[in-house]
N, C-alpha and C positions, 0 to 999 in steps of 0.2 A: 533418368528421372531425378529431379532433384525437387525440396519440397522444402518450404518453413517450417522450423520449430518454433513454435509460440509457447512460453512460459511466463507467467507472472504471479508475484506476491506483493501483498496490500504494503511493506513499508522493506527497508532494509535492515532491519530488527535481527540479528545473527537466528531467532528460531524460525523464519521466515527465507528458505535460503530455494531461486529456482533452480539450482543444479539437482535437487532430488528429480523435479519435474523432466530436467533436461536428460538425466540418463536414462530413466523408462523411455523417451522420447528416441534417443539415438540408439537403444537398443532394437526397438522394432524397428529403424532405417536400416540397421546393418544386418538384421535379419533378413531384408527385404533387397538387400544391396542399394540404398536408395542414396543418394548424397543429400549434404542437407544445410540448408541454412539457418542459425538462431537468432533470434530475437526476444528480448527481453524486457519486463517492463516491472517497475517497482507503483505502482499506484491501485488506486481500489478499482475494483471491475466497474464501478457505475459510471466510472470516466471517461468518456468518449475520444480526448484528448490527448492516448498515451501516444510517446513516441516510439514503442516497440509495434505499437497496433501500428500507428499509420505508415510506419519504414516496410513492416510486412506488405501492406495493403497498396504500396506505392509499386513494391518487389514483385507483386502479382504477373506480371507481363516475361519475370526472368524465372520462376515456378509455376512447378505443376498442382501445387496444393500446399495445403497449411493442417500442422497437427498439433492437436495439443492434448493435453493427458486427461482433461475433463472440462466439459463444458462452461462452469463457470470460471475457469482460468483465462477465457475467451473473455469474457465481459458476465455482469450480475444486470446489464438493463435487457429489458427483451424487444424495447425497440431497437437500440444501439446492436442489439444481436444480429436481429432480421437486417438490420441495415449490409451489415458486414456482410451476409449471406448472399445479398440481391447481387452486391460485388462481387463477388467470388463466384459465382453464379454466372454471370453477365461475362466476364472474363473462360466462362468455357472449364473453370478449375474446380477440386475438388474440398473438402473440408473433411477432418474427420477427428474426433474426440474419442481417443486408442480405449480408456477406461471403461467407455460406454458404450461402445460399438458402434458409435453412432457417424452417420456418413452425411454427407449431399453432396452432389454433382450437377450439372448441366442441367440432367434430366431430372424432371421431381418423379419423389418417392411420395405419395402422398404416407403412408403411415413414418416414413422416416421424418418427412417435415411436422407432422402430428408430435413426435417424441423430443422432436427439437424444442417446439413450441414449449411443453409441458417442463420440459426439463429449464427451457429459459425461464419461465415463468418461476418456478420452482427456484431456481438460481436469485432471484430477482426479490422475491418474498423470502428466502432466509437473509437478504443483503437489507430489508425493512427491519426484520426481527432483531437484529444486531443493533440496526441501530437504537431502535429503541429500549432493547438491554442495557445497552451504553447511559440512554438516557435516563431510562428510568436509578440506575446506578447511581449516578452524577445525582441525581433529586435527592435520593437518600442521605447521601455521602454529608450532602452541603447539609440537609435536616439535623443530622449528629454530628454537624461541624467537624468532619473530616476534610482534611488535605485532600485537595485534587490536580494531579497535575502532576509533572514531575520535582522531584521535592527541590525544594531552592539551595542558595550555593551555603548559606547559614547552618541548614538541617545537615548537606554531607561534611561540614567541617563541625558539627558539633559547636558551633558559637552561637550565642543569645545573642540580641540587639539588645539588652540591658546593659551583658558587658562594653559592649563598645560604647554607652553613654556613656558604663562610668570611666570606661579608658577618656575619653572625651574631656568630662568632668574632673579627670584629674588632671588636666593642660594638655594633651597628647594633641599635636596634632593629627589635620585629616591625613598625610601621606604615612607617617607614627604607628597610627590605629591601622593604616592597610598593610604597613608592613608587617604587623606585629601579628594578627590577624589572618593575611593572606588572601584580601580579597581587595577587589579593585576599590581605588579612591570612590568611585563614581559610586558606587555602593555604598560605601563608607558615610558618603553624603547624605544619599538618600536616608540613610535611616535614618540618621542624627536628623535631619531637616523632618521626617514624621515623626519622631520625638516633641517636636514642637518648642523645642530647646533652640535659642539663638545661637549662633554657628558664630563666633567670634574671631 
């Protein structure tokens, strides 16, 4: 028996790591004495185009089934979900989400396809709610004129674009001010040139 491990997280952000997902994963293989192949994917579940989804889904013909730790680490679309299923399905293989109990095989289960459905759906609607957490964030943010984004290269060295006019202003040159400074010429430019100040 050997089987997929399917793990994924939305970016590669260090609090975002799938080896958590990966060791409950090979823990119940070697429980099981199963061998196992992994696959891994850094992008959001609504993405149909990961390349750890489609390396599994290609690997199909060399496993017996595909595990993952919870359902929406498979995918957040619940068509993209069923899509995966009718494959996996079609191919005579299993599926099963260790977390949730949850299985398909060959054969339908109608209550198991029932919990699948519910729980895709479910997956699918908290992957809306985020977004528009996010969004409605962002609306605020910009209302009280807060920074969005990650902070620019000025904010983590602590320099104003004031000083670098008046470094400017007092004849420094552009390569002058980026040494002195620490940030690229190209920068350097930009700002003096939104200044509105002639670059001499």
């Amino acid at each position: 028996m050997i089987v997929g491990l399917y793990a994924r997280v939305s970016t590669k952000d260090k609090e975002q790591n799938p080896e958590n997902q990966l060791i409950r994963l090979r823990e119940y293989c070697n429980a099981r004495k199963w061998n196992y192949k992994e696959y891994i994917d850094f992008a959001s579940g609504s993405k149909k185009d990961r390349p750890g989804l489609k390396q599994i889904l290609d690997d199909l013909d060399k496993l017996d089934g595909i595990l993952v730790l919870r359902l929406d680490r498979f995918g957040r679309s619940l068509q993209n979900l069923l899509e995966c299923f009718n494959i996996i399905r079609s191919q005579g293989k299993f599926f099963e989400a260790i977390d949730q109990g949850l299985k398909i095989s060959e054969k339908k289960d109608p209550m198991n396809d029932f919990m699948l459905a519910i729980l895709g759906a479910a997956a699918e609607f908290e992957r809306e709610l985020i977004s528009e957490r996010v969004k409605d964030g962002m609306a605020r943010a910009m209302k009280e004129n807060k920074k969005i984004g990650r902070p620019r290269i000025l904010d983590k060295k602590n320099i104003s674009a004031s000083n670098i006019i008046k470094l400017r202003e007092s004849g420094k040159s552009i390569r002058e001010i980026s040494q002195i400074v620490g940030i690229k010429r190209s920068t350097v430019y930009d700002i003096i040139k939104s200044s509105e100040k002639p670059i001499r």
